[in-house]
ROTOR-66211 format. One record per residue (C-alpha): residue in one letter; x, y, z; residue number from 1. Coordinates in steps of 0.001 Angstrom, whole numbers, padded with zeros to 6 digits. Example, Ala and Ser with C-alpha at 12.3 -4.5 7.8 and 13.67 -1.06 7.14 Angstrom:
<sites>
{res->a&u->012300&v->-004500&w->007800&n->1}
{res->s&u->013670&v->-001060&w->007140&n->2}
</sites>
This chain:
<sites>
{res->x&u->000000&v->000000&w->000000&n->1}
{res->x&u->001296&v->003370&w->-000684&n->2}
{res->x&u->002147&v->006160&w->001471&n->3}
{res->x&u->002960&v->009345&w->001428&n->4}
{res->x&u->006518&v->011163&w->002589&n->5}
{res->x&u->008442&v->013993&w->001890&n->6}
{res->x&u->011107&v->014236&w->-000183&n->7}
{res->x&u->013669&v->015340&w->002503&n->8}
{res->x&u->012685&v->011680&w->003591&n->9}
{res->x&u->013377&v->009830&w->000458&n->10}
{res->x&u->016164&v->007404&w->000278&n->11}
{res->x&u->018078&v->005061&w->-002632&n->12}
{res->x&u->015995&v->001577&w->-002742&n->13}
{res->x&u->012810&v->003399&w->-001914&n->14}
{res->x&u->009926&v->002420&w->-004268&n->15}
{res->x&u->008189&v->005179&w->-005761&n->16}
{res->x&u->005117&v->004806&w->-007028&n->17}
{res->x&u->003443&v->008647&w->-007463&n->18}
{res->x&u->004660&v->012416&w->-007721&n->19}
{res->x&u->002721&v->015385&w->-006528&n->20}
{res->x&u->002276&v->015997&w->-010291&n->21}
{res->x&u->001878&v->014162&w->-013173&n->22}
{res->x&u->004621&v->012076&w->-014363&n->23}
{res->x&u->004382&v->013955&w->-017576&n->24}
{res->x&u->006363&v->017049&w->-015889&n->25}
{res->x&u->009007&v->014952&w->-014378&n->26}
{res->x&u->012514&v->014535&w->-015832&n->27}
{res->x&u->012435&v->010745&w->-016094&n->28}
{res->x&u->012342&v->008221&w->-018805&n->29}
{res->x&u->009964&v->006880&w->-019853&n->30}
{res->x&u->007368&v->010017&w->-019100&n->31}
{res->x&u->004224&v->007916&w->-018788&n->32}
{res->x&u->005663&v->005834&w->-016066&n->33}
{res->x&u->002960&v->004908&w->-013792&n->34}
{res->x&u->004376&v->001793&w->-012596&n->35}
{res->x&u->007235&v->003491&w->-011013&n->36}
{res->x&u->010507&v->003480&w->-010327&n->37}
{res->x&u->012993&v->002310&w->-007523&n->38}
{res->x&u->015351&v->004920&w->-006440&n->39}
{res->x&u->019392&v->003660&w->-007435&n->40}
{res->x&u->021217&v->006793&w->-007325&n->41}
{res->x&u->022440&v->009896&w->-005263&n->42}
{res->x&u->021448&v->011452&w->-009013&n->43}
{res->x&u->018157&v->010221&w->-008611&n->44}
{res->x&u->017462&v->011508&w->-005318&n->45}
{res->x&u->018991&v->015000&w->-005986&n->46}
{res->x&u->016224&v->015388&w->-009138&n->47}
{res->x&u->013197&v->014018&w->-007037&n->48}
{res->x&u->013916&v->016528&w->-004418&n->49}
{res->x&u->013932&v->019496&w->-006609&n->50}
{res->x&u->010883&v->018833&w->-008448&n->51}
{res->x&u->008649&v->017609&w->-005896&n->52}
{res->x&u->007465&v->018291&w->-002220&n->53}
{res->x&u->006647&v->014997&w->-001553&n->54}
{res->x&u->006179&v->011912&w->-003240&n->55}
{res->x&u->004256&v->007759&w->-002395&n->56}
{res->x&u->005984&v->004984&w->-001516&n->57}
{res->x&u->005500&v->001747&w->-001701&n->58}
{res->x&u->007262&v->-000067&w->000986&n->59}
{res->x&u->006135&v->-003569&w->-000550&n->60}
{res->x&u->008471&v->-003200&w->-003589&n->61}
{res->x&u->011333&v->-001011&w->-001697&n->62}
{res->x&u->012863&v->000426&w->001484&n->63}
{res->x&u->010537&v->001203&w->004634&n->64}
{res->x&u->010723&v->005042&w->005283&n->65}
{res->x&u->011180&v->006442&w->008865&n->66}
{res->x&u->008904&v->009226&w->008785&n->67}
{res->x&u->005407&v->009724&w->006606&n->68}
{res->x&u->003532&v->012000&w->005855&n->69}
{res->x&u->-000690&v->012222&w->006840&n->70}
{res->x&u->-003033&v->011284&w->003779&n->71}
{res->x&u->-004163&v->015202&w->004282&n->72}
{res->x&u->-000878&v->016875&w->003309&n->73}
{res->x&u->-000845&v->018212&w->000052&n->74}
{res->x&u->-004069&v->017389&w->-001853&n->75}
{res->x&u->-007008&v->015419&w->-000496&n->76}
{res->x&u->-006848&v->011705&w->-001282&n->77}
{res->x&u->-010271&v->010369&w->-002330&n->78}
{res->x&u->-009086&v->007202&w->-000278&n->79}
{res->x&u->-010566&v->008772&w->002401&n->80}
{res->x&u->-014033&v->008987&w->001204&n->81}
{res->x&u->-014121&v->004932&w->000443&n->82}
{res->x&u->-012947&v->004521&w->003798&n->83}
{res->x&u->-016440&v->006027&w->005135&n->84}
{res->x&u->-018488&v->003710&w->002552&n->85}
{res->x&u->-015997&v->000776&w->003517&n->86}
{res->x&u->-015820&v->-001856&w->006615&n->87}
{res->x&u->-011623&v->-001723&w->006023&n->88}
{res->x&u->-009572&v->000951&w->005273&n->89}
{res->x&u->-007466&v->-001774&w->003185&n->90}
{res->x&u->-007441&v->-000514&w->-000489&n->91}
{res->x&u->-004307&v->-001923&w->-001891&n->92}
{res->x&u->-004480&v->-004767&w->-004144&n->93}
{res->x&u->-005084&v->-008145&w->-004058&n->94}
{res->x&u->-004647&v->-011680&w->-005532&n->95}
{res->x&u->-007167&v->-013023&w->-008163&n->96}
{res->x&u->-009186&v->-015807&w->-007001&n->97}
{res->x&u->-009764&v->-017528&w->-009809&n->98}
{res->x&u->-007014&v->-018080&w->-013090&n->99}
{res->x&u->-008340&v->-015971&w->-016168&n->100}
{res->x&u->-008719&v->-018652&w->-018422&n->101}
{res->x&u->-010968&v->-020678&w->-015743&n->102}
{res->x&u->-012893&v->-017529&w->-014551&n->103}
{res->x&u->-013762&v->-016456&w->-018403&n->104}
{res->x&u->-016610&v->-019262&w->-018976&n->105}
{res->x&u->-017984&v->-018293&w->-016203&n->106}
{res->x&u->-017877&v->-014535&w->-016252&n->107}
{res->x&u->-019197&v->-015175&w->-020182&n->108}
{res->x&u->-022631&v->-016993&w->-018254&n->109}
{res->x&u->-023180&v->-013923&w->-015797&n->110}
{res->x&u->-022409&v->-011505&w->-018965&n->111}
{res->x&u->-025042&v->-013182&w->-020569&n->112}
{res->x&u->-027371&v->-013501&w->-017990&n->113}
{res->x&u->-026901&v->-009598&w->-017544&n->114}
{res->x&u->-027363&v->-008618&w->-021066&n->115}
{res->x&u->-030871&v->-010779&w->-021209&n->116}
{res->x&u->-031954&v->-009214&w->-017981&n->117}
{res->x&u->-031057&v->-005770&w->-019424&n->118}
{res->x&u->-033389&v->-006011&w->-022331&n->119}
{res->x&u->-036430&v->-007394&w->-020301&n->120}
{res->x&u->-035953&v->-004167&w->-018588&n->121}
{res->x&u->-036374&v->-002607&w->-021251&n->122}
{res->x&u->-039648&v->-004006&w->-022576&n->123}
{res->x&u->-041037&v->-003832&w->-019120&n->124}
{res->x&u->-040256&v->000109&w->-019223&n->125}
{res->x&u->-041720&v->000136&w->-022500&n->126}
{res->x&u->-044596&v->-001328&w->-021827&n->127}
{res->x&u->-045191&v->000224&w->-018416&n->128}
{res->x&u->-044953&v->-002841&w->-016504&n->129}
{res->x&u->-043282&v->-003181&w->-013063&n->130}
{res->x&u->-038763&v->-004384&w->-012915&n->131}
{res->x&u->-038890&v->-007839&w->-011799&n->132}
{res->x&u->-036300&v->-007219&w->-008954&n->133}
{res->x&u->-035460&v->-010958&w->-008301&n->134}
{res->x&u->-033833&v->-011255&w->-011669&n->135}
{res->x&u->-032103&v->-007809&w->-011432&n->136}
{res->x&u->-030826&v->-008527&w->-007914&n->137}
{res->x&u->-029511&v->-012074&w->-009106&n->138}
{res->x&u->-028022&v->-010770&w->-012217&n->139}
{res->x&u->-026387&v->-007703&w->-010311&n->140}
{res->x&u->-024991&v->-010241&w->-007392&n->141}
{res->x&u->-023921&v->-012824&w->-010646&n->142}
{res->x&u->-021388&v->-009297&w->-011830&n->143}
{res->x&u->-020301&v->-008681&w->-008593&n->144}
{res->x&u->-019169&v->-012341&w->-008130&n->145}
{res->x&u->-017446&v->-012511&w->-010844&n->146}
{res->x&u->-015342&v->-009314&w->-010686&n->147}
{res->x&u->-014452&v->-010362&w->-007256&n->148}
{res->x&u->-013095&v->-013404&w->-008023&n->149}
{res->x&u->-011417&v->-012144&w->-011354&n->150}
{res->x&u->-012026&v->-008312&w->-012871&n->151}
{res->x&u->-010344&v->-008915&w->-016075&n->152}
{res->x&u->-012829&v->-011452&w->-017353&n->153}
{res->x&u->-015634&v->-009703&w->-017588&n->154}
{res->x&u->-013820&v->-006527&w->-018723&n->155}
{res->x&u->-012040&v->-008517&w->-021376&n->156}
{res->x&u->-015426&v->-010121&w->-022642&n->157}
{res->x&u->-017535&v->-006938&w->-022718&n->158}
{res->x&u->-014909&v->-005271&w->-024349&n->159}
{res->x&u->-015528&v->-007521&w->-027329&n->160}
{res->x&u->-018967&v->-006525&w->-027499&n->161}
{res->x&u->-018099&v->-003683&w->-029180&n->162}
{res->x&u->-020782&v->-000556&w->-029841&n->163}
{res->x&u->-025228&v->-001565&w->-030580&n->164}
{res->x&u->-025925&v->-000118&w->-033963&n->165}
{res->x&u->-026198&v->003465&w->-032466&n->166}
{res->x&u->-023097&v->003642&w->-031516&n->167}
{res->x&u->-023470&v->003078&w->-028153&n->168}
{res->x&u->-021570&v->000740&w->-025716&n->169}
{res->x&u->-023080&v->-002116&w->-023915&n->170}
{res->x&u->-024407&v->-000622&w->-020668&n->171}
{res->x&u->-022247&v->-003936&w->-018419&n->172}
{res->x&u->-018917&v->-003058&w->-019760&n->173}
{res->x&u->-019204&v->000338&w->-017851&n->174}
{res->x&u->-020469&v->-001750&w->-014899&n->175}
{res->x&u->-017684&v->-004029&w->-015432&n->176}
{res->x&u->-015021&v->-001195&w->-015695&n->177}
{res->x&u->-016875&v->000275&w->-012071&n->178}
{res->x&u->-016877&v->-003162&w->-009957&n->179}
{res->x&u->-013215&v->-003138&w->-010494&n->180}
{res->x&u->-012049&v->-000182&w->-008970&n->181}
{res->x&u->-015194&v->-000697&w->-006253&n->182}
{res->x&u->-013044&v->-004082&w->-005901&n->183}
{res->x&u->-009871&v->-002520&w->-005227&n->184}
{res->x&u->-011382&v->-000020&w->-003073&n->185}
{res->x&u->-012988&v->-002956&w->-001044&n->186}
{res->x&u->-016387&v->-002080&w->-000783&n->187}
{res->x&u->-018581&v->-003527&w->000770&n->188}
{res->x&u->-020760&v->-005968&w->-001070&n->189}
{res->x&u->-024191&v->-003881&w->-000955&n->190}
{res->x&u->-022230&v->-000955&w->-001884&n->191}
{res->x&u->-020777&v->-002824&w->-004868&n->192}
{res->x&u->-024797&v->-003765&w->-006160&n->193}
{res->x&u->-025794&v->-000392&w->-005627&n->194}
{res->x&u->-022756&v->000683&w->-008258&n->195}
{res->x&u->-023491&v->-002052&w->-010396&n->196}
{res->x&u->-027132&v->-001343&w->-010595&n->197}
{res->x&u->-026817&v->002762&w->-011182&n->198}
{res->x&u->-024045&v->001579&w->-014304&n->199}
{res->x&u->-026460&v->-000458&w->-015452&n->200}
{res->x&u->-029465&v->001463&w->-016024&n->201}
{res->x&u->-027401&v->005050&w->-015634&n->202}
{res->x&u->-028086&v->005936&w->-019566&n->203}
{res->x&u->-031648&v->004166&w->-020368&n->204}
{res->x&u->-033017&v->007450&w->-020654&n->205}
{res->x&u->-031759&v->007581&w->-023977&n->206}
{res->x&u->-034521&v->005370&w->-024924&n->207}
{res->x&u->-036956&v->008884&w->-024751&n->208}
{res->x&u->-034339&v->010604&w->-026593&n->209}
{res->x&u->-035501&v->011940&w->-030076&n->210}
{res->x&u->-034620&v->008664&w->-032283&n->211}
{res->x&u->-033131&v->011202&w->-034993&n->212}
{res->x&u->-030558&v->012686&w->-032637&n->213}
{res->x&u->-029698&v->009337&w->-031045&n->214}
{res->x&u->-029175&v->007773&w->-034753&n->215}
{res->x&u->-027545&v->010349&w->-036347&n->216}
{res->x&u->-024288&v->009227&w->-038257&n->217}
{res->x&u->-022365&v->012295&w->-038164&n->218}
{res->x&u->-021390&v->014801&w->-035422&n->219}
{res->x&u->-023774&v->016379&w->-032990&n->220}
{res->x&u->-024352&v->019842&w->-032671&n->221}
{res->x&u->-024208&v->021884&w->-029792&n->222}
{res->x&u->-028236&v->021746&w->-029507&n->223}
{res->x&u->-028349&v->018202&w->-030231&n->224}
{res->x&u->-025802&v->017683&w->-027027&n->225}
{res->x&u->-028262&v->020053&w->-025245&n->226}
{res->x&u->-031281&v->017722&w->-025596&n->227}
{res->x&u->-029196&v->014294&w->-025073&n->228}
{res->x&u->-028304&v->016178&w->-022203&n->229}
{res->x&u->-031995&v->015625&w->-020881&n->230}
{res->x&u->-031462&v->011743&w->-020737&n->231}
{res->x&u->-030266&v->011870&w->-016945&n->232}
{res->x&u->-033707&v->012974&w->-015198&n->233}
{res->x&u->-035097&v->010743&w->-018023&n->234}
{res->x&u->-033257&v->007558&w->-016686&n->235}
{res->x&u->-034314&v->008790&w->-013308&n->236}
{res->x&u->-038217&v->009010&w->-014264&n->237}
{res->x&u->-038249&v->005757&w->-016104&n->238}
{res->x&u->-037132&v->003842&w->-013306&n->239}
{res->x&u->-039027&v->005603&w->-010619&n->240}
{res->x&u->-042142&v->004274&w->-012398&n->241}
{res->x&u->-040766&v->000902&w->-012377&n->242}
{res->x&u->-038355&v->000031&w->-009754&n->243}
{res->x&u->-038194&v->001081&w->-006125&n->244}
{res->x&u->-034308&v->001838&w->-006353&n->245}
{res->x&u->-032299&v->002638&w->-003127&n->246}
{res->x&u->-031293&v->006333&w->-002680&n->247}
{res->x&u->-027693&v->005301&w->-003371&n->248}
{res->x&u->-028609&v->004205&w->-006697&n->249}
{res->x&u->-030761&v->007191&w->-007702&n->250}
{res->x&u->-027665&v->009307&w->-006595&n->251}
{res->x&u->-024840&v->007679&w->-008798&n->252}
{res->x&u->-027194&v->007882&w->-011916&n->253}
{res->x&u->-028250&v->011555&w->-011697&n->254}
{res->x&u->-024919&v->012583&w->-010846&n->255}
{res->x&u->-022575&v->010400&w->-013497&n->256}
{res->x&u->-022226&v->013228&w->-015881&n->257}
{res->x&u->-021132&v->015668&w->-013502&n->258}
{res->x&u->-017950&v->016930&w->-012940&n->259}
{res->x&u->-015623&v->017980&w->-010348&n->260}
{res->x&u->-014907&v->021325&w->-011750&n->261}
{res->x&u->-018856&v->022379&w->-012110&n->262}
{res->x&u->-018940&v->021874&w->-016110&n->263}
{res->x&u->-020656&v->018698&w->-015852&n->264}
{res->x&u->-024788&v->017961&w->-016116&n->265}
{res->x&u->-027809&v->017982&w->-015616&n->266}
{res->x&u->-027323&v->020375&w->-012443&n->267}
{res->x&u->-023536&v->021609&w->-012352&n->268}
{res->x&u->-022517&v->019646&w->-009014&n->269}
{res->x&u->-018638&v->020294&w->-008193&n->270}
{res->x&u->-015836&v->019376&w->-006016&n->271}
{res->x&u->-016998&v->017363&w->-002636&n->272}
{res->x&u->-021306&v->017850&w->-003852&n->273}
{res->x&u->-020585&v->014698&w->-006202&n->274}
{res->x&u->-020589&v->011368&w->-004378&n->275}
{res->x&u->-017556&v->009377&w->-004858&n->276}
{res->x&u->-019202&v->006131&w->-006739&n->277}
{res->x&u->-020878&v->008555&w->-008777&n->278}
{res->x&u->-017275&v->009990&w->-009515&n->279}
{res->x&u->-016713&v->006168&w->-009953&n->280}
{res->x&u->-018845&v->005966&w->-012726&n->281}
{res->x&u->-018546&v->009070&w->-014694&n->282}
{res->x&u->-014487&v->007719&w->-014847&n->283}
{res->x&u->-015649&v->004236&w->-016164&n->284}
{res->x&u->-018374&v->005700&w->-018879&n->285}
{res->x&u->-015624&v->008788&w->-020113&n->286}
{res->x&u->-013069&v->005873&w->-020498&n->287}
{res->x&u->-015454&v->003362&w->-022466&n->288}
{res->x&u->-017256&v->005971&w->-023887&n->289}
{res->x&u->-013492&v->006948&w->-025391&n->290}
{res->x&u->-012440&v->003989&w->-026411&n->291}
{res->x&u->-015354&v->002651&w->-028669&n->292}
{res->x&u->-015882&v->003698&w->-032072&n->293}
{res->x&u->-018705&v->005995&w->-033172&n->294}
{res->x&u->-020554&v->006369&w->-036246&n->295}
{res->x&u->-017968&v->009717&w->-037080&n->296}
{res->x&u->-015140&v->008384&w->-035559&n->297}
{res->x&u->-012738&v->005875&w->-034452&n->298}
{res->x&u->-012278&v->005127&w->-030696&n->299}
{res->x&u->-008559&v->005562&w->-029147&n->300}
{res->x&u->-006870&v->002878&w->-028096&n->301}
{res->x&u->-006522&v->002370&w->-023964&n->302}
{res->x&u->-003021&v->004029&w->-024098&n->303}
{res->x&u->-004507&v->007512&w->-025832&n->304}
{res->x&u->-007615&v->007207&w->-023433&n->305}
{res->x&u->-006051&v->006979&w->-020174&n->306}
{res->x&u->-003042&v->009699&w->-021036&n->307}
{res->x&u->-005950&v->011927&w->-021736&n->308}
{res->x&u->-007282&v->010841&w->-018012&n->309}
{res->x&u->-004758&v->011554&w->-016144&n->310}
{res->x&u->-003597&v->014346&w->-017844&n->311}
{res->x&u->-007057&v->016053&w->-016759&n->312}
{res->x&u->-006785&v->015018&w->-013295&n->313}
{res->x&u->-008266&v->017284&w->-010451&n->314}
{res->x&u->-010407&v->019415&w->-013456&n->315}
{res->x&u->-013232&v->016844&w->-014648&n->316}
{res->x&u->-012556&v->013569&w->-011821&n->317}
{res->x&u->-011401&v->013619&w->-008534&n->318}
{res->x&u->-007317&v->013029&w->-008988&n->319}
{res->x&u->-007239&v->009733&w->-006418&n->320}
{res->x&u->-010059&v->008146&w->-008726&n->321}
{res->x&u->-008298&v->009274&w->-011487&n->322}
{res->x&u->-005305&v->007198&w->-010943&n->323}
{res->x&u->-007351&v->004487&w->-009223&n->324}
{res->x&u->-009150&v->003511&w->-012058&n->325}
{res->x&u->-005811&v->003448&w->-014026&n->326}
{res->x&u->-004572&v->000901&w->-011342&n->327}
{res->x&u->-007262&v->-001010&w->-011748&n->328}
{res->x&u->-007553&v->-000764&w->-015448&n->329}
{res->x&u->-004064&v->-001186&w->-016186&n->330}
{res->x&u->-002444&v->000739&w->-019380&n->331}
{res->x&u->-002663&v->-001962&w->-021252&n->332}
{res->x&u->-005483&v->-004432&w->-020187&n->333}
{res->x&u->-005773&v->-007664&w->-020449&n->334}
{res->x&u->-006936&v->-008502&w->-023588&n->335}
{res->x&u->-005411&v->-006086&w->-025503&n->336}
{res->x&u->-003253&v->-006667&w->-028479&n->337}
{res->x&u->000078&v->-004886&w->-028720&n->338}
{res->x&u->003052&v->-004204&w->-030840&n->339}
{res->x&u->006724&v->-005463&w->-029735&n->340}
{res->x&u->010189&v->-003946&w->-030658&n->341}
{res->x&u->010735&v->-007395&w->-032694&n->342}
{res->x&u->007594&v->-006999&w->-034107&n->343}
{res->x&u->006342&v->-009253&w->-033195&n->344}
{res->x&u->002298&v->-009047&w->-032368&n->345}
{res->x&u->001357&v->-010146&w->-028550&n->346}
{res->x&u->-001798&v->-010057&w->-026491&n->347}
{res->x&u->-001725&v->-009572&w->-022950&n->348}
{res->x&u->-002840&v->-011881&w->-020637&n->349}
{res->x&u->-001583&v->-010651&w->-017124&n->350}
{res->x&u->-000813&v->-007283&w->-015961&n->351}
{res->x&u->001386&v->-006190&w->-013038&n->352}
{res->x&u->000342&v->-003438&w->-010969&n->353}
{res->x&u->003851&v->-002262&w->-009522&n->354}
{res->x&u->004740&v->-002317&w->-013427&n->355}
{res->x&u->002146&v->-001555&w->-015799&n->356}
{res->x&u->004552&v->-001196&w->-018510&n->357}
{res->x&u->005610&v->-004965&w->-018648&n->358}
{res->x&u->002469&v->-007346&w->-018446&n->359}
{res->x&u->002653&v->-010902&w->-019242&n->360}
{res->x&u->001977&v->-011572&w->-022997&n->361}
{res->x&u->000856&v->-014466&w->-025055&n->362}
{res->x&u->002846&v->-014369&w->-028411&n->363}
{res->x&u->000277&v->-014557&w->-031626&n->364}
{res->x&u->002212&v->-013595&w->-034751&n->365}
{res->x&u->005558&v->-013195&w->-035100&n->366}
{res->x&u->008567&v->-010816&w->-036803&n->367}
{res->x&u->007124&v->-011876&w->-040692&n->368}
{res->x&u->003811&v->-011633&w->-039313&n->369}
{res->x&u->002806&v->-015054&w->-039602&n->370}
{res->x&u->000222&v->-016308&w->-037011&n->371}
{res->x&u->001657&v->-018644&w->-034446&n->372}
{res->x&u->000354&v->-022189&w->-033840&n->373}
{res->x&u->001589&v->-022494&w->-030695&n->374}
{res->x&u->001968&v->-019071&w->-029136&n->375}
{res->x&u->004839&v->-018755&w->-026027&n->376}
{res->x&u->003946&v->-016629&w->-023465&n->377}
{res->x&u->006266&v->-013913&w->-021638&n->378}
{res->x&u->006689&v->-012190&w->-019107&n->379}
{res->x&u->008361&v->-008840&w->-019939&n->380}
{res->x&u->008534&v->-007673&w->-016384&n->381}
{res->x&u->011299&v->-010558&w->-015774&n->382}
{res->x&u->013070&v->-011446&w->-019075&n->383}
{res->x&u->015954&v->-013482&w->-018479&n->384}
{res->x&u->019652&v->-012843&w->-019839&n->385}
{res->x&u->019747&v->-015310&w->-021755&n->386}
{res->x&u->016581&v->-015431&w->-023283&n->387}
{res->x&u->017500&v->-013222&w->-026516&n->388}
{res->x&u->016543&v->-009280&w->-027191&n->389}
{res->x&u->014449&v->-007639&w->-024665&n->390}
{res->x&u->010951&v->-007353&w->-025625&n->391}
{res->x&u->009142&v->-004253&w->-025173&n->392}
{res->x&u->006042&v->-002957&w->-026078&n->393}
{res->x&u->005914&v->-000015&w->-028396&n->394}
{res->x&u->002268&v->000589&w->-029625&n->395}
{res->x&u->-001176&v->-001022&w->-028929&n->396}
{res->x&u->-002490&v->-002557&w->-032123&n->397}
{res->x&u->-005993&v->-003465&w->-033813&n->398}
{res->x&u->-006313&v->-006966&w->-033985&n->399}
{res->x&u->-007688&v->-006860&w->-037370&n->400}
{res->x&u->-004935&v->-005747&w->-039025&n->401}
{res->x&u->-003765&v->-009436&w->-038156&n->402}
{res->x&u->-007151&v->-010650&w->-038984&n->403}
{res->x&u->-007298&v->-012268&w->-035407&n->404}
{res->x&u->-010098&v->-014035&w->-034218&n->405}
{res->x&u->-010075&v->-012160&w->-030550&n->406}
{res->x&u->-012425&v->-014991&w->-029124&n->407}
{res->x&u->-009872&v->-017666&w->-029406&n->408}
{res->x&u->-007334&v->-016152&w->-027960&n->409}
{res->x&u->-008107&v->-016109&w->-024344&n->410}
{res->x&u->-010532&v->-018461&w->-024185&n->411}
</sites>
């Protein structure tokens, strides 16, 4: 777990894992280094110390320090607002209980299971008729379950889901992308069905959107945004006629699309006025809402997604969510398909959190570009001497430019 201590009380073989700014301003190679870096130098030290005030630690990976600093100092750490929805104050990481490639069948049952329960809800709604909550609650508890026992699953499997034909993502992978930070948060299991729930049903509003605006191929204009804008109290009036929803609930949905610096919607909230899984969300549906293509454009990869995040840390999201959900997330996810030096074409199947730069990747064409029969797998965080060039990753890539069936590869 991290912690926080000044730079006067930084020393060589001390693991750091955050500045006081974004890595982006710091003199160190390479600049997008969220993983981190262990202190090996008097060189090192003497730059830290001039460019920040204080920097995290992470004594797991490096030298204990003798003196820290309060969570307060500085800037205030979202942490601190889990801890009040949480029964432990424990939000470090934790081990997966369940291998990918055995939680994935599973996880593909519940994601199923969700998706069919999604779209009774929405001919119940249509047709005025009352939520049956036994399915919801066993569908939300089925999500939960499985991004306990493994998040990137279910991430990895509604990411291949890709956009409905208007454009719009499937409303579990932003409950998928949610659950996991809630997981790494530790939050309490009713407080994890109350996020799951709000991501699920935060955007059905736009089912009493004008169909014209919702359809529309090309770019919206600034009164077009203006009446989409209108689908947050719609989502809220839809399911108060159908659902008695928990406060909680009602809470994350009307306040997803606000933002910390007041330019968000439908009411301007700012700053400490927008509840933390409601910050939660808006993260996970700006990321996935990034990331997947739309009728005038093509979605960014992870990579360009989560620079853009973090780079607007403290202005739209709450900096400590900010770089939680990039934790969680990872830089490059599981499941997606990247670009070596050797040019080789991997797909990653394990991440590390104290080095997001160097997950473990399943090999799947190779330097002619010829698909490989009987892919190695690799872990670039600990490449041996002897086993040839150091591989590194140097771009994310689409897998159909390899023409890659993306469902046999994991699973």
């Amino acid at each position: 777990m991290r912690r926080k201590i000044s730079t006067n009380d930084l020393e060589i073989n001390m693991y750091v894992t955050d500045l006081d700014r974004p890595w982006n301003q710091a003199p160190f190679e390479p600049p997008f280094e969220f993983q981190g870096f262990k202190v090996s130098s008097d060189d090192e030290l003497t730059r830290v110390r001039k460019l920040c005030e204080y920097v995290y630690i992470d004594p797991k990976f490096g030298k204990e320090a003798k003196n820290y600093l309060p969570d307060s100092y500085g800037l205030k750490d979202i942490t601190q607002v889990f801890v009040s929805l949480s029964s432990s104050a424990n939000t470090g990481a934790f081990s997966d209980e369940t291998p990918l490639e055995q939680e994935i069948p599973m996880a593909r049952k519940v994601l199923e299971s969700a998706n069919d329960m999604y779209n009774q809800v929405v001919i119940d709604i249509q047709q005025g008729n009352r939520i049956s909550e036994g399915d919801l609650e066993q569908s939300v508890s089925g999500l939960v379950s499985s991004i306990n026992r493994n998040p990137s699953a279910l991430t990895w499997l509604t990411g291949q889901q890709g956009n409905d034909s208007h454009g719009y993502v499937s409303p579990v992978s932003i409950t998928a992308l949610a659950l996991t930070v809630g997981r790494a948060m530790r939050l309490p299991m009713d407080v994890m069905e109350s996020l799951a729930t709000a991501t699920l049903f935060q955007d059905i509003g736009m089912l009493r959107m004008p169909a014209e605006i919702v359809n529309k191929k090309g770019p919206l204009t600034r009164e077009e945004k203006d009446i989409l804008k209108g689908h947050v109290d719609a989502s809220v009036k839809m399911l108060d006629q159908a659902v008695d929803f928990p406060s909680t609930v009602i809470q994350i949905i009307q306040q997803h699309h606000e933002r910390r610096d007041g330019s968000g919607y439908p009411r301007g909230a700012a700053g400490d006025d927008i509840s933390a899984l409601a910050a939660i969300s808006g993260v996970s549906d700006s990321y996935q809402s990034a990331t997947m293509d739309r009728p005038h454009r093509k979605g960014k990869t992870s990579f360009q997604a989560l620079t853009e995040l973090y780079g607007d840390r403290g202005n739209n999201f709450e900096k400590g969510v900010v770089e939680q959900f990039i934790q969680c997330i990872g830089i490059f996810p599981v499941g997606s398909f990247v670009e070596l030096n050797t040019k080789e074409v991997a797909v990653v199947v394990n991440r590390h959190p104290e080095k997001q730069l160097k997950p473990t990747v399943r090999l799947v064409v190779d330097a002619d570009g010829e698909r490989i029969t009987d892919p190695t797998v690799i872990d670039l965080a600990n490449q041996g001497v002897g086993d040839g060039a150091t591989r590194l990753i140097i771009r994310v890539t689409d897998p159909s430019e390899q023409n890659l069936d993306v469902t046999g590869i994991l699973a």
